[in-house]
C-alpha positions as CSV (number, residue, x, y, z in Angstrom):
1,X,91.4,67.6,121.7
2,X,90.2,70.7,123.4
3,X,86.1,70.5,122.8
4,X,84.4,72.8,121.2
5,X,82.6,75.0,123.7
6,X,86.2,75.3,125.6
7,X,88.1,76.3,122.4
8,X,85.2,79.3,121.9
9,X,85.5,80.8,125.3
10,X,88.9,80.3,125.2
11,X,89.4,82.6,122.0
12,X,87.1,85.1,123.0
13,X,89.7,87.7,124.7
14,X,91.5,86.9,121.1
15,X,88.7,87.8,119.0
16,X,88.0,90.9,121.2
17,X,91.5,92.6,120.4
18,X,91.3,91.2,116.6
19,X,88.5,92.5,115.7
20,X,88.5,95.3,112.5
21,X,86.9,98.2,114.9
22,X,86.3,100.4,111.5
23,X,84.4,97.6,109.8
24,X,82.5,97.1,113.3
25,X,81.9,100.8,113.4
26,X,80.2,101.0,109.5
27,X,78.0,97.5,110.7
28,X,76.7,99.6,113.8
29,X,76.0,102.2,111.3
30,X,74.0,100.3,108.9
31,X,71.6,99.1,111.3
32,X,68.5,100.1,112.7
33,X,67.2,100.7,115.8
34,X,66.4,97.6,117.9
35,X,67.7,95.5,114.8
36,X,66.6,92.1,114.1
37,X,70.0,90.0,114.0
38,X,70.4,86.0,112.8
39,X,73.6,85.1,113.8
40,X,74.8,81.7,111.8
41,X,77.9,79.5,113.1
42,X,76.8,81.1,116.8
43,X,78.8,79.0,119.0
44,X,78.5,79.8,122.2
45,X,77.3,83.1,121.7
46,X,80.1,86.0,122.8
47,X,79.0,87.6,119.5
48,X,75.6,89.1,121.3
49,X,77.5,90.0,124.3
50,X,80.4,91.4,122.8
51,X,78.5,93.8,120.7
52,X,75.8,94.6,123.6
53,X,79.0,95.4,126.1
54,X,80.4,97.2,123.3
55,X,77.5,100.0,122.6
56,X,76.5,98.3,119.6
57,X,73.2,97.0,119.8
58,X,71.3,97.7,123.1
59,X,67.3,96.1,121.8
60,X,66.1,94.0,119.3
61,X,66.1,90.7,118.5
62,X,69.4,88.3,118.0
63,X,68.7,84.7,116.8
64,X,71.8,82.2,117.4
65,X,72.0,79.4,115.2
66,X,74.3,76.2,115.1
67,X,74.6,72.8,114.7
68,X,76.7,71.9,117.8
69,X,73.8,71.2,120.2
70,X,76.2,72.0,123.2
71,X,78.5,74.6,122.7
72,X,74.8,76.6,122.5
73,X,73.4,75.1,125.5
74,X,77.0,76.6,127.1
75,X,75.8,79.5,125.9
76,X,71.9,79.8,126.6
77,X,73.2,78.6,130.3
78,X,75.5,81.5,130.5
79,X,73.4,84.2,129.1
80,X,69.9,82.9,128.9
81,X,67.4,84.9,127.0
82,X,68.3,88.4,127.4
83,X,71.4,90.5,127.2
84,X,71.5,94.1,128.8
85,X,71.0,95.5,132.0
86,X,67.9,96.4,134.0
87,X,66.3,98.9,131.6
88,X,66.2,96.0,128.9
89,X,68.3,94.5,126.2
90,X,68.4,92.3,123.4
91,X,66.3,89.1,122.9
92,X,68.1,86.2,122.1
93,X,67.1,82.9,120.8
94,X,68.5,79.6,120.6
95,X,68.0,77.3,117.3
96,X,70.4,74.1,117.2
97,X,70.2,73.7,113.1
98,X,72.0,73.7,110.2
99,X,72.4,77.1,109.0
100,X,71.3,77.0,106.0
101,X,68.9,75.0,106.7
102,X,67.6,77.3,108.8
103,X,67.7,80.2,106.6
104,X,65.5,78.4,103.9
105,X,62.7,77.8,107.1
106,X,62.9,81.7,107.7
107,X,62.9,82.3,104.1
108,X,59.7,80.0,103.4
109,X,58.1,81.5,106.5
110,X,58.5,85.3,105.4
111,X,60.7,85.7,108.3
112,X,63.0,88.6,107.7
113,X,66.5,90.0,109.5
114,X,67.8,93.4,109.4
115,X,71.9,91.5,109.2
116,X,73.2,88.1,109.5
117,X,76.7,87.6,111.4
118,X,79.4,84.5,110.7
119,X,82.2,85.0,112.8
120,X,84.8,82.7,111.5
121,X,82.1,81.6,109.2
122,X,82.1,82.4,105.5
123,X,85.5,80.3,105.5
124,X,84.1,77.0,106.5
125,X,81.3,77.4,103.9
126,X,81.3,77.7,99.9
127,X,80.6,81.0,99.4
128,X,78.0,81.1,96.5
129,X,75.6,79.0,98.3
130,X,76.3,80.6,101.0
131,X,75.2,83.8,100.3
132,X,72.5,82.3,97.7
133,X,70.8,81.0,101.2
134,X,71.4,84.0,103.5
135,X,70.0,86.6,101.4
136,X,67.1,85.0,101.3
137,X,66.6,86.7,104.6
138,X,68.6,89.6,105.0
139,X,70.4,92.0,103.0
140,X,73.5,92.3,104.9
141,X,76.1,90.4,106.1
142,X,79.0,91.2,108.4
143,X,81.7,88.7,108.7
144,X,84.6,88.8,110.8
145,X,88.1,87.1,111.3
146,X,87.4,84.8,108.2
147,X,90.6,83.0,107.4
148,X,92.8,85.4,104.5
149,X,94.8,82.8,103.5
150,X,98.3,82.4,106.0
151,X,99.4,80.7,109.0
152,X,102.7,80.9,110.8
153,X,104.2,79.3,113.3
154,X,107.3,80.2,114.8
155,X,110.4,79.7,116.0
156,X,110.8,78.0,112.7
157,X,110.3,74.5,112.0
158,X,111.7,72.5,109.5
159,X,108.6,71.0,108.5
160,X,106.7,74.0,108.5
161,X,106.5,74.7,104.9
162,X,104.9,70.8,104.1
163,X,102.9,70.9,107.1
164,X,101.0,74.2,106.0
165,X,100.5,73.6,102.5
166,X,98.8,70.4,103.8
167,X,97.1,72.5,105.8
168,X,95.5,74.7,103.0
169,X,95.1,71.7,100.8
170,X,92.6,70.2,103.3
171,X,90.3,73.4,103.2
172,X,90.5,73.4,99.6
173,X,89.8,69.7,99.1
174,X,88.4,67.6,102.3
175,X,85.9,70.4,103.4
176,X,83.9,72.8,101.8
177,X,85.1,76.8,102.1
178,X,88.8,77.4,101.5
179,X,92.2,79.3,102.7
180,X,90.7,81.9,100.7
181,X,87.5,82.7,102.0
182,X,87.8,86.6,102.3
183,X,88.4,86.4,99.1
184,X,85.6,84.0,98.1
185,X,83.1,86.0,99.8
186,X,84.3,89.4,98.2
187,X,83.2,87.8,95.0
188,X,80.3,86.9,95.9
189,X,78.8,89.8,97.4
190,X,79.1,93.7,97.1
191,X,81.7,94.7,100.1
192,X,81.1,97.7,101.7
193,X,83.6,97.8,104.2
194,X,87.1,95.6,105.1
195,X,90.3,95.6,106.6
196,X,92.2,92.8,108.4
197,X,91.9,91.1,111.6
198,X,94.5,89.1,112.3
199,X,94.8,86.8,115.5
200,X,98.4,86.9,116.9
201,X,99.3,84.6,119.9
202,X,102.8,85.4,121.9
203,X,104.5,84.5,125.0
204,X,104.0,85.6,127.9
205,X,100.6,83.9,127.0
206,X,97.3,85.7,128.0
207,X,94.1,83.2,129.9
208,X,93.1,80.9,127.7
209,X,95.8,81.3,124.9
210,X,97.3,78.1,125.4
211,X,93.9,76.2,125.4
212,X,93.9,77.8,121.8
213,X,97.1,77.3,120.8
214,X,97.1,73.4,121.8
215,X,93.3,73.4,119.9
216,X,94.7,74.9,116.7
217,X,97.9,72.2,117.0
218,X,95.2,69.3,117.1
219,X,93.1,70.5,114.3
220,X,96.6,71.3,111.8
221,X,97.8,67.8,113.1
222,X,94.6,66.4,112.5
223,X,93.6,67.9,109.0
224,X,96.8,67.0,107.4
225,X,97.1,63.3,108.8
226,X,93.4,63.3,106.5
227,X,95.3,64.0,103.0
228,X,97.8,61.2,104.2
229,X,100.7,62.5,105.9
230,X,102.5,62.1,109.3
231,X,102.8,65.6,110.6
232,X,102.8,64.0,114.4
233,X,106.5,64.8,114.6
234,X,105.4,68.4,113.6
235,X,103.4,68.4,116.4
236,X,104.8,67.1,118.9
237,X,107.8,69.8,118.8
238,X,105.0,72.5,118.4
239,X,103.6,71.3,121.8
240,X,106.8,71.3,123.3
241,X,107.6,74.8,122.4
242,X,103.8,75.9,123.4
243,X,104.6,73.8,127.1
244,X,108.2,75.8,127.6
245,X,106.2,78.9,126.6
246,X,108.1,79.6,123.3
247,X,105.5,79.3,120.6
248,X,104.3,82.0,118.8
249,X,101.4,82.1,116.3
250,X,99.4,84.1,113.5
251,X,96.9,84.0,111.6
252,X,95.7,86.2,108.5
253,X,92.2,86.8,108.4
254,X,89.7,89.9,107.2
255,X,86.4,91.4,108.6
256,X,84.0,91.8,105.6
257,X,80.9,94.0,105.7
258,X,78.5,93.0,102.4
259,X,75.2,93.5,100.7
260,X,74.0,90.1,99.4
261,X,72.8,89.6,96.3
């Protein structure tokens, strides 16, 4: 399997066009000047960059937080501790921690942020304690491309239908979040802004597409084999589509802008 560092660059011309540019547009809005920003599930932090390149944030204060020790260090190596040009930027700061964990430290040290971001986040995470912990120390949370629910392959497959639902049971049952953490989250919190961003893959594939597409064919393959089925077959006709350049993929997902409560 693709590691995890290479499957987050790879995905970052995906997440660019996927993106929900309205909800991105009422998150600029809500913040203030030179904003203090704790971004959880960081990765290898295009987040900062992205939303510097984009005229989002240009100052302030941007704290990256997660738990894989080197898809950060890809990151601080890349960017190091600034983002902007010559007349300044924004501050950024690498913790390798849980994310929760780290939130409670803030919290218990009266450190406060203006938002917290969790790209492809709130899915992976049950959402009540999730938001229990974050707004703890900030008010506001803006979450894009969390999974909505749906996945599709195509050209068909057969075993499509039993591979998927397998799919789905694993987030519901061998991890915490869920296929339905837009939803989950929308519960949970007062959303003041949303609309979809779905990832679509298609031939004639783009740089570093088919690193993603072979990653997400591991982790499907992987996840299912865990509630005790075979779906290597599955796979291994998925991976010959992707190699002859015929695979096509989507995913569902929402961009969520909340208060926490």
């Amino acid at each position: 399997m693709t590691d995890h560092a290479t499957y987050l660059d790879a995905k970052r011309a995906l997440d660019d066009r996927s993106l929900n540019r309205d909800v991105l547009d009422r998150f600029a809005a809500e913040l203030p000047p030179d904003p203090e920003i704790l971004e959880v599930g960081a990765g290898t932090a295009t987040m900062v960059e992205r939303l510097v390149d984009w005229g989002v944030i240009d100052g302030g204060r941007w704290v990256a937080v997660d738990a894989h020790a080197d898809a950060l260090a890809a990151g601080e190596d890349r960017i190091g501790s600034e983002v902007g040009d010559a007349s300044g930027g924004v501050d950024v700061e690498f913790r390798v921690a849980d994310a929760f964990e780290y939130a409670s430290e803030a919290a218990a040290a009266g450190r406060q942020f203006d938002a917290v971001v969790g790209c492809a986040f709130f899915d992976v995470v049950d959402a009540r304690p999730a938001v229990d912990a974050l707004a703890d120390v900030a008010p506001l949370a803006y979450a894009p491309i969390t999974y909505d629910g749906e996945t599709r392959f195509a050209p068909p497959d057969p075993d499509d239908e039993v591979v998927l639902d397998r799919y789905h049971r694993h987030m519901r049952e061998f991890r915490p979040g869920g296929p339905d953490g837009a939803a989950a989250l929308a519960r949970e919190a007062t959303v003041i802004a949303e609309g979809p961003s779905p990832w679509r893959i298609e031939p004639p594939y783009e740089n570093g597409e088919r690193v993603v597409l072979a990653h997400l064919l591991d982790t499907v393959e992987g996840a299912v084999a865990e509630t005790g089925y075979d779906a290597s077959d599955w796979a291994d006709r998925r991976r010959e589509a992707l190699d002859a350049g015929r695979l096509r993929y989507e995913a569902a997902n929402r961009d969520l802008l909340a208060r926490l409560e």
